[in-house]
C-alpha positions as CSV (number, residue, x, y, z in Angstrom):
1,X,-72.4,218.8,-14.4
2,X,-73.3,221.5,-11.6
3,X,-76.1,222.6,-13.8
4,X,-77.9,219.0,-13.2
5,X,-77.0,219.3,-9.2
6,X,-78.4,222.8,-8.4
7,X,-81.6,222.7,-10.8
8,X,-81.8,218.9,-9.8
9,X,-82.9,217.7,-12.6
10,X,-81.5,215.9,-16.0
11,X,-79.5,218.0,-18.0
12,X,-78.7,217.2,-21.6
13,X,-76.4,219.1,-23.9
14,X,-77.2,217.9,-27.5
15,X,-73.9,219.9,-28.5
16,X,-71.2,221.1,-26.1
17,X,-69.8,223.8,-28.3
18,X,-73.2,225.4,-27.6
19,X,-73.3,225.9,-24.1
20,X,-71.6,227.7,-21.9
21,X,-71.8,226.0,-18.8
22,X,-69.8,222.9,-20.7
23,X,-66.5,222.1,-18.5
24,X,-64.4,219.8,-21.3
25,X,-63.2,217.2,-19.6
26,X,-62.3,215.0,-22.9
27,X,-61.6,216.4,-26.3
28,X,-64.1,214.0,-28.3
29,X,-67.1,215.3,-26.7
30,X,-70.1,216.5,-28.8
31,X,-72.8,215.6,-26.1
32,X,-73.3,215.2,-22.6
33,X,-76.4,213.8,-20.2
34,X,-76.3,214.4,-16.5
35,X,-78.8,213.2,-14.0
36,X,-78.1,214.0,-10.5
37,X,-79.0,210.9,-7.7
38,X,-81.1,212.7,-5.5
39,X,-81.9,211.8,-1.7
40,X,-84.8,213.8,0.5
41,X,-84.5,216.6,-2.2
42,X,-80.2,216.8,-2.2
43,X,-77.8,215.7,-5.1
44,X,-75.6,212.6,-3.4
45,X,-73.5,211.9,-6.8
46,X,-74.2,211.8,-10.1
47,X,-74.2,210.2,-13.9
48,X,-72.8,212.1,-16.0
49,X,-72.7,210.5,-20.0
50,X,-70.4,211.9,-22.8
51,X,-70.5,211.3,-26.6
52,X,-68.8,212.1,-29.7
53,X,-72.4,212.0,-31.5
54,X,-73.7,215.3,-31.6
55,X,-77.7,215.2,-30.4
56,X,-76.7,211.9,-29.0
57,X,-79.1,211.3,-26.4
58,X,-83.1,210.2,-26.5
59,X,-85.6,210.8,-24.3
60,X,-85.8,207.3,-24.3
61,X,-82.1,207.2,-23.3
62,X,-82.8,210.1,-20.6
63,X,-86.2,207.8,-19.4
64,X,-83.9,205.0,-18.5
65,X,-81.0,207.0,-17.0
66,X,-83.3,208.2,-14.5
67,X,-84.5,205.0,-13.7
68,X,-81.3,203.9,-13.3
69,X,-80.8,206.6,-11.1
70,X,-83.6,206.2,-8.7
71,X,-82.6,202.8,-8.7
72,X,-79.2,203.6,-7.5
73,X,-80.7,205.8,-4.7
74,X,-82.8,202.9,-3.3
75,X,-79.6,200.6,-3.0
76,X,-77.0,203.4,-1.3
């Protein structure tokens, strides 16, 4: 999760076993996408999406997250 604040951009983890920087937070998890909300350049929250499906997450998946997330930025 910190990794997507401080490089502040989209981080996905097609397999959570693999990286180091994984915090497990639920037992099931094979994959994880985090895309920091940003505002004027700073992280204000996040979304951060877990899966039991290793190499879960498309860029098609990580195209809409974003969107969602500068959506969310325009509306807080």
């Amino acid at each position: 999760c910190s990794a997507a604040v401080s490089e502040k951009g989209t981080v996905i983890v097609p397999d959570v076993n693999d990286d180091p920087r994984y915090l497990q937070c639920f037992i099931n998890t094979r994959a994880e996408m985090v895309v920091p909300i940003l505002r004027d350049g700073a992280a204000i929250a996040e979304i951060d999406i877990d899966s039991d499906q290793l190499n879960a997450f498309t860029p098609t998946d990580q195209e809409f997250v974003e969107w969602v997330a500068q959506e969310l930025v325009r509306i807080l």
